[in-house]
VOMAR-675105 format. One record per residue: x, y, z of N, C-alpha, C, O in turn. Coordinates in steps of 0.001 Angstrom, whole numbers, plus 500000, padded with zeros to 6 digits. Layout:
BEGIN
XYZXYZXYZXYZ/...
This chain:
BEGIN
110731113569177470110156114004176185110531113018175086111720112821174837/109486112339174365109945111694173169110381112780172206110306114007172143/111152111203171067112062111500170394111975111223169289111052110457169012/112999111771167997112814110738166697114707110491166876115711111203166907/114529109733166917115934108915166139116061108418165219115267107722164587/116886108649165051118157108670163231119319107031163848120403107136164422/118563105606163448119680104649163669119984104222162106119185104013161193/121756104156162128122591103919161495122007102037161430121708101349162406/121998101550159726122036100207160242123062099664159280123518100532158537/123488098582159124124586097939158692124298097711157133123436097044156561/125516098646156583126067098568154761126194097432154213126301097533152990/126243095932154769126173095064154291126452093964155336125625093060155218/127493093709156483127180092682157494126746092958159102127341093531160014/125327092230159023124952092542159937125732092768161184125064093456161957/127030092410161726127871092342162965127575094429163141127334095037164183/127670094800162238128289096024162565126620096880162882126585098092162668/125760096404163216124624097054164164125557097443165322126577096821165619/125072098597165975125611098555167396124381098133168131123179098003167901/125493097925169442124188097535170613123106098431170911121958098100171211/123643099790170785122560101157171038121368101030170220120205101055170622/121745100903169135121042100271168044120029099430168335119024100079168624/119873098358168379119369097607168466118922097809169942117717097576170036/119441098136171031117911098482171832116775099641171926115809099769172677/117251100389170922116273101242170805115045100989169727113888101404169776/115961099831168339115035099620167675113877098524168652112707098210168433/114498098284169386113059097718170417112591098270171323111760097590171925/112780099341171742112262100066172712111193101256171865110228101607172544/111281101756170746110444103052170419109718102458170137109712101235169995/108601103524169928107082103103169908106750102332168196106044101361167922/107539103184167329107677101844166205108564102623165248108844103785165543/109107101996163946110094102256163257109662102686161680108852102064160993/110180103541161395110108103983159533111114103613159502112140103709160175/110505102741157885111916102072157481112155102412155611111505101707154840/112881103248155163113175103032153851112283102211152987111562102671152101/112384101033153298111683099493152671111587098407153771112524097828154321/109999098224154017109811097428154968110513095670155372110961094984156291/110170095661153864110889094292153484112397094036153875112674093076154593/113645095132153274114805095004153886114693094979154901114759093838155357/114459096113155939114898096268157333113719094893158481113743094790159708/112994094208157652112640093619158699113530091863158115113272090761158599/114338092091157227115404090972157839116649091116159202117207090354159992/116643092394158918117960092682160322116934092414161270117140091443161997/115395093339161507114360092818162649114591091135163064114937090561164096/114283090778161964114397089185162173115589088560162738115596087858163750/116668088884161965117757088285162747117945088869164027118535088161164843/117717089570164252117790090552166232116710090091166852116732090356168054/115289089198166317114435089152167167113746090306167549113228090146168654/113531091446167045113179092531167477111561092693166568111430092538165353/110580093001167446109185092756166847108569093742166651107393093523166358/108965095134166699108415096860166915107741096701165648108178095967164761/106574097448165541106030097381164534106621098588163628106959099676164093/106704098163162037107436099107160946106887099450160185106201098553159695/106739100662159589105905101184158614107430102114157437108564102567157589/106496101942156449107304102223155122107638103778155299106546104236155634/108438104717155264109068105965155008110082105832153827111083105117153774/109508106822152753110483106574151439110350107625150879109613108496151342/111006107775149804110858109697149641109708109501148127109934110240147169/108575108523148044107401108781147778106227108816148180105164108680147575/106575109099149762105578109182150928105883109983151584104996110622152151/107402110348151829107515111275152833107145112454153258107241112883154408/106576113164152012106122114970151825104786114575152535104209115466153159/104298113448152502102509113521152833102412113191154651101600113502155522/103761112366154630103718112034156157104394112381157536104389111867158654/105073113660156860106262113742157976105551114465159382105941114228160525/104225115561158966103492116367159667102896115300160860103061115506162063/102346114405160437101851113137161088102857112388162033102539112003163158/104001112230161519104767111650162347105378112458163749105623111952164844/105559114116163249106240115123164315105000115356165297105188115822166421/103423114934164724103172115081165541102759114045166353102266114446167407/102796112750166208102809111515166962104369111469167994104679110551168753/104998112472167787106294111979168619105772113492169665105630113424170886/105614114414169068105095115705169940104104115020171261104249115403172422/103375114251170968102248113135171435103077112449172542102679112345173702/104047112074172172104839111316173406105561110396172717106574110106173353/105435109572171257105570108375170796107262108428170541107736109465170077/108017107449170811109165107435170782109356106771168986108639105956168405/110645107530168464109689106945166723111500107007166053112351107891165949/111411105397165689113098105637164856113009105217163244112458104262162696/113794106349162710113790106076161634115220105492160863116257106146160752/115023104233160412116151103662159433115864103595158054114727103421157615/117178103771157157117063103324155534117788101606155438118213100860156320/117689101476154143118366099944153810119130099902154342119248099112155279/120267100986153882121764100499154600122740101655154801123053102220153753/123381102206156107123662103468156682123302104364156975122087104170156944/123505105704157395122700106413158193121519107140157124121483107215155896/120626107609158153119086108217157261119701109525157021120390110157157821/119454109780156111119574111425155365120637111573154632120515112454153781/122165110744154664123071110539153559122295109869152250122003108683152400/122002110356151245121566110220149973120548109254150261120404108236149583/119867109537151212118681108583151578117414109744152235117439110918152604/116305108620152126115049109497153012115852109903154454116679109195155028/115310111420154931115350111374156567115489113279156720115180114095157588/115958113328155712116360114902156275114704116003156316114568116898157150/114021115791155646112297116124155695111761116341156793111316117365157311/111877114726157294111098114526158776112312115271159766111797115697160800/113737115515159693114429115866160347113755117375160704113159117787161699/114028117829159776113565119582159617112143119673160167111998120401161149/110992118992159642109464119025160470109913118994161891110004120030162550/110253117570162466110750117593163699111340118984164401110981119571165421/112218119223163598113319120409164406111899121548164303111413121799165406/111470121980163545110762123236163596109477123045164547108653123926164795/109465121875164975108038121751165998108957121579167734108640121540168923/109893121536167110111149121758169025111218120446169490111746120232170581/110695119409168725111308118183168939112540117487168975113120117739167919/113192116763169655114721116931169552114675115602168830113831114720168989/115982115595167800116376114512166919117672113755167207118751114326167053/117621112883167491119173112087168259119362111158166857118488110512166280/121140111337166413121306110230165499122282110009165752123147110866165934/122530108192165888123628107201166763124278107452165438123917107707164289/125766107209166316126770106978165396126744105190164836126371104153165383/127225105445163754127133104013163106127378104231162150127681105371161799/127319102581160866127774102719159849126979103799158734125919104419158647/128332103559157901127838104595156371129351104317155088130561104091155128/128852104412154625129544104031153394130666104426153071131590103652152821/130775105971153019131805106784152726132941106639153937134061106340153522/132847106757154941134146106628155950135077105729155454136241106081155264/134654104504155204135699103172155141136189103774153948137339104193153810/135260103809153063136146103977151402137183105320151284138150105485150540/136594106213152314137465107158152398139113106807152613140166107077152034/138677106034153810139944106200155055140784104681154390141980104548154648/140209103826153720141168102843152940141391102751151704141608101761151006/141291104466151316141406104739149655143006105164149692143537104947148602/143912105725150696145463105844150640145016107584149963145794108134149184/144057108082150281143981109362149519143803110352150846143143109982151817/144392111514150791144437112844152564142658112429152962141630112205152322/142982112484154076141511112405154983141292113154155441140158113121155920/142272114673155749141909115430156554140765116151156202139821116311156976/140833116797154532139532117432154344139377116703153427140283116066152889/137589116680152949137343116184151959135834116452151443135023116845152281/135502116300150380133834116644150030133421115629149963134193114693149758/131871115383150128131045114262149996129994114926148837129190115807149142/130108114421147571129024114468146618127823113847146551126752114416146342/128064112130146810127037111197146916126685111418145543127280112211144814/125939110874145280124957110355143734124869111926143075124172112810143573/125765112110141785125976112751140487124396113022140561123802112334141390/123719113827139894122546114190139026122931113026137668124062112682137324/121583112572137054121845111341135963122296112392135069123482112714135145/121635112905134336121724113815133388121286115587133834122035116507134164/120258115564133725120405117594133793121126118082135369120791117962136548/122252118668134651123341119465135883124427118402135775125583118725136049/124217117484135495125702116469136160126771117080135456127732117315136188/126935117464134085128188117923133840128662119678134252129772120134133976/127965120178134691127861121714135317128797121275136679129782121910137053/128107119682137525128482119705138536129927119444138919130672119817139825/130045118448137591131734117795137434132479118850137217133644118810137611/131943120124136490132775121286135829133403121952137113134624121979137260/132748122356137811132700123148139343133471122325139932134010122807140929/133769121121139669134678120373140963135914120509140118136776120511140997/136432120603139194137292120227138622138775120690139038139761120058138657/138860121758139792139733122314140500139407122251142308139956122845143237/138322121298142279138388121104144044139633120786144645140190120207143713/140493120783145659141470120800146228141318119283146804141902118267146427/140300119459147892139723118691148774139488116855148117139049116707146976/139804115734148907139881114099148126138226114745147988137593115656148523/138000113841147090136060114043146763135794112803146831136580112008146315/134529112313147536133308111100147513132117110640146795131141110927147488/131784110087145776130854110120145473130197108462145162130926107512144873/129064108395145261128699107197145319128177107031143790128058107921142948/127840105365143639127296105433142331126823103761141895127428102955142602/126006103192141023125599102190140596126304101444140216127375101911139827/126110099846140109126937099154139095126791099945137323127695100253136546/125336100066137177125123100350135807125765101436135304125835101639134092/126284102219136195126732103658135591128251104053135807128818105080135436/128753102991136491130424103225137313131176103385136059132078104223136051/130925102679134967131965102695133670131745104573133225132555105499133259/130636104532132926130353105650132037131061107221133182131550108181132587/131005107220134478131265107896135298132655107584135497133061108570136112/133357107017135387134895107045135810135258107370134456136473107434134267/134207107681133060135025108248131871134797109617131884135709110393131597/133700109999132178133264111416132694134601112260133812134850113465133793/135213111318134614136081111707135692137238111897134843137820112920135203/137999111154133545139125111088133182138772112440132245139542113372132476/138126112612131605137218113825130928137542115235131435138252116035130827/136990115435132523136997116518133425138439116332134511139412117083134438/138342115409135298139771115872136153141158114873135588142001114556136428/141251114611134760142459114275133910142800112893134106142612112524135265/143301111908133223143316110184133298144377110232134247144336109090134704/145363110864134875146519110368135145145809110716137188146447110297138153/144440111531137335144588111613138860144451110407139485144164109390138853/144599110419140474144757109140141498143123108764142117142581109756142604/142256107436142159140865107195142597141197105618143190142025104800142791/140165105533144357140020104022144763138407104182144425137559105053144622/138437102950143845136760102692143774137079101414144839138017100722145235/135998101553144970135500100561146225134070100640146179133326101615146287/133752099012145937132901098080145992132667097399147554133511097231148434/131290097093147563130797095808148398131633096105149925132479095384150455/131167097204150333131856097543151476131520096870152460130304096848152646/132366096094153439131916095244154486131184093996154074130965093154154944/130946093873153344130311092640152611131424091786152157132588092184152112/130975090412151769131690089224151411132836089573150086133898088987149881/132415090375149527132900090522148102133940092131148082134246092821147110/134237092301149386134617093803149320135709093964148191136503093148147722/135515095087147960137369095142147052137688096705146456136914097415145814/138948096978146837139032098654146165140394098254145406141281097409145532/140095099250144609140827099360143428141376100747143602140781101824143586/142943100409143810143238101646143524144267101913142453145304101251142430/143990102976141455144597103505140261144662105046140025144371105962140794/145132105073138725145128106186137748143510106067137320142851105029137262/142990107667136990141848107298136973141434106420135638140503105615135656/142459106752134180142503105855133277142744104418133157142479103719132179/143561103862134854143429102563134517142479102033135512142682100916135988/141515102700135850140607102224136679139222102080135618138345101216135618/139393103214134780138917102906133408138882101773132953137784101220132897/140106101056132472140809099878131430139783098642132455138897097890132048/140321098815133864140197098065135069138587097296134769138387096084134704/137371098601134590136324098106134696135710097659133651134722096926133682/136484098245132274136060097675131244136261096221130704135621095652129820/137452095694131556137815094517131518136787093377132676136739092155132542/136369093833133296135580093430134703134464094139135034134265095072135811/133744093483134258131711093635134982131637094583136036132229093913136881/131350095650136625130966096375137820129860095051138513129345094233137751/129660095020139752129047094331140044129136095055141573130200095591141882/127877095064142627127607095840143546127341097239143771126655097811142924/127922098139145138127087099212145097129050099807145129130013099096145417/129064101298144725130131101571144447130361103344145376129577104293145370/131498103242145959132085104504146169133218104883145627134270104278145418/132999105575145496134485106150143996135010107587145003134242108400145516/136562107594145090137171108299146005138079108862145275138997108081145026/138282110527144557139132110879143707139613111669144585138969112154145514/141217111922144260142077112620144624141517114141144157140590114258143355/141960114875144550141984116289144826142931117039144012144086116619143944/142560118191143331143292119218142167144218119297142869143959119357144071/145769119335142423147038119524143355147969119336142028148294118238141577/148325120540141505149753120402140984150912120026141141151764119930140257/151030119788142262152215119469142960152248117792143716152993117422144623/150937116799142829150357115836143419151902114935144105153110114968143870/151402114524144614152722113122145432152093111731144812150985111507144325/153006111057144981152896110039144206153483108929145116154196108003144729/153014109199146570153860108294147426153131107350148040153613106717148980/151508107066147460150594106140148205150180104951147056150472103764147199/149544105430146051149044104469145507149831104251144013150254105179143325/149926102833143680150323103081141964149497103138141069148280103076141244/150174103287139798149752103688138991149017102007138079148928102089136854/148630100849138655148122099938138125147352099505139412147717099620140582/145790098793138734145047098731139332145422097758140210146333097010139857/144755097559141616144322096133142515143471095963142795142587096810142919/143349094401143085142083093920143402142161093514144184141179092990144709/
């Protein structure tokens, strides 16, 4: 029985495709891709020739019916975004749900994504934690910050170069300048770098230094009783 697959593709260097990966992006009958243009440079560098068509979430409501039923059909059909897995703050979860409600089965490879690394090399508990991903710009975002403000749990959230300043003042605002955050930039890429601070001098940090790349911001968790035995209290780079 065909399938839709969910492949993970690489946050910024290509090495970290897996092999699974990449033979399936040549084996299904053809690929939705976020943006045709990105994903057919990884095509290119793999040599891989499947034909790709655009899936983006200003197409997706019109096409997902079409696609569940081209895979119902037999067609083996994978879907990737720019960079990490489909449906983390990306197109995929739509066609997921069409799929599932027509009894089609949905397979998604493990692979990269953004949040793990920044998590797990932020020096902040891993055991539990929330994933926010991308704030609301304006209507709800401060309702949403309000509601977290006593979360327990490290929190994840992703975010722009253009907006990282204004959002790590929003954070000192609501969960207090002195909690503990790694921002982390340019994950796996040439330029990687986390910063870990107070959330006020991660503040000072960016106001002194351009944001530049794509950003995960990793705040410590409401804890009165915080420890103070991982990261200091001045930024690194």
């Amino acid at each position: 029985m065909a399938k839709l697959y969910l492949i993970p593709t690489p946050i910024g260097n290509l090495e970290d495709m897996t092999l699974r990966g990449l033979r399936l992006l040549r084996e299904v009958d053809y690929i939705l891709a976020e943006d045709t243009r990105t994903t057919s440079i990884l095509l290119k560098h793999y040599d891989i020739h499947t034909r790709c068509f655009a899936h983006h979430q200003f197409n997706e409501h019109q096409s997902v019916e079409r696609i569940a039923q081209d895979i119902a059909a037999g067609k083996n059909v994978a879907l990737v975004t720019d960079a990490g897995t489909p449906a983390i703050s990306d197109p995929g979860f739509l066609l997921v749900r069409a799929c599932l409600a027509e009894g089609i089965e949905v397979e998604c490879l493990a692979g990269a994504t953004a949040f793990v690394p920044a998590l797990v090399v932020s020096g902040l508990p891993c055991e539990r934690f929330c994933f926010e991903g991308f704030l609301p710009h304006k209507k709800g975002r401060q309702t949403r910050l309000e509601a977290l403000r006593h979360e327990t749990r490290t929190m994840i959230f992703y975010e722009s170069p253009f907006r990282v300043e204004k959002t790590l003042q929003q954070f000192v605002e609501v969960f207090g300048g002195d909690r503990r955050v790694a921002v982390c930039r340019e994950i796996s890429k040439k330029f990687e770098q986390v910063v870990r601070s107070t959330m006020q001098g991660a503040v000072e940090y960016f106001t002194e230094n351009a944001p530049k790349g794509e950003f995960v911001i990793v705040v410590e968790g409401y804890n009165t009783e915080r420890r103070r035995d991982i990261s200091t209290d001045t930024p690194l780079s």
